[in-house]
C-alpha positions as semicolon CSV with decimal commas, in nm:
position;residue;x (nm);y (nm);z (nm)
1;X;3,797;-2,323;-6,970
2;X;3,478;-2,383;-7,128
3;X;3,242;-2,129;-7,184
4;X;2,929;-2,119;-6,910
5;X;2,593;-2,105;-7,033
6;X;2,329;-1,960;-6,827
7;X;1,956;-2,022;-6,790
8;X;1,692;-1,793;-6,804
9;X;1,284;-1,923;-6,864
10;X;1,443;-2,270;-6,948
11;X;1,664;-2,138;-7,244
12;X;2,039;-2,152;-7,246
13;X;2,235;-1,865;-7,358
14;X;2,630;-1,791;-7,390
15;X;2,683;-1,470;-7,205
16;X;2,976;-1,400;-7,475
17;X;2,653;-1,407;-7,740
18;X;2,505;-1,125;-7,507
19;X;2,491;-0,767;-7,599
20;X;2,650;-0,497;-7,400
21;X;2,300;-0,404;-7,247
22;X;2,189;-0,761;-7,183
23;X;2,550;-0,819;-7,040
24;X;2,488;-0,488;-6,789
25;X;2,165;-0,630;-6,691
26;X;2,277;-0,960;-6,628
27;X;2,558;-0,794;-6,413
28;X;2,306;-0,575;-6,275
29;X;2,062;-0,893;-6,113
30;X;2,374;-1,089;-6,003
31;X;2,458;-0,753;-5,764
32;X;2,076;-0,803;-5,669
33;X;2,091;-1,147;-5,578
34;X;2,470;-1,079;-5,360
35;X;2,281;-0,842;-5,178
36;X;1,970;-1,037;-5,108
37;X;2,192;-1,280;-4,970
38;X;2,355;-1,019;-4,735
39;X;2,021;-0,879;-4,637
40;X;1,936;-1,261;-4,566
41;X;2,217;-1,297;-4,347
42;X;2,145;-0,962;-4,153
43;X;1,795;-1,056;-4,113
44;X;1,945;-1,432;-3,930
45;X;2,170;-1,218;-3,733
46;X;1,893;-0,992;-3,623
47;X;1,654;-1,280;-3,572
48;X;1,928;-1,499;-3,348
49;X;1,998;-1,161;-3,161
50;X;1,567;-1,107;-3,080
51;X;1,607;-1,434;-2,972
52;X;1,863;-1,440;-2,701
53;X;1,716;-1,035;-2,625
54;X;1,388;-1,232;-2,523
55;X;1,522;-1,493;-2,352
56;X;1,718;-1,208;-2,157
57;X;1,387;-1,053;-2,089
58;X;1,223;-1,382;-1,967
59;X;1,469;-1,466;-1,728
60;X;1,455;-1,105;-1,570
61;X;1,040;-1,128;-1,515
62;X;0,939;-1,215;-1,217
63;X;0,823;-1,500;-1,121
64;X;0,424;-1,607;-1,159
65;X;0,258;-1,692;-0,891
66;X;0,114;-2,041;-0,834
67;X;-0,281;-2,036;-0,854
C-alpha cells in the first residue's frame, strides 16, 4: 500500500515525513473532526426529536375557533 499524502493550505505532505509533534497534532484534529461529526449527529437526533415533540404539542391544542 502506497503511502497517503495529506493536504493542508494546498500543500501535500507524507505523514511518515512528519515529526512526532506534528504527527500528535495531526492525530489530535482527526479526534476533533470524529467528534464534530458525533455532535452533528446528536444535534439531527435532537432536532428530528423537537420536531415530532411539536407536532405532539400541536395536535394536543385545542382547536381555534372560526372567526
Amino acid at each position: 500500500m502506497a503511502d497517503q499524502t495529506l493536504t493542508i493550505d494546498g500543500t501535500e505532505y507524507n505523514p511518515a515525513d512528519l515529526t512526532d509533534a506534528a504527527k500528535q497534532q495531526l492525530a489530535n484534529l482527526r479526534v476533533c473532526d470524529q467528534e464534530i461529526q458525533r455532535l452533528q449527529q446528536q444535534l439531527g437526533i435532537a432536532q428530528t426529536a423537537r420536531a415530532a415533540y411539536a407536532n405532539a404539542l400541536k395536535a394536543e391544542l385545542p382547536k381555534a375557533a372560526a372567526h
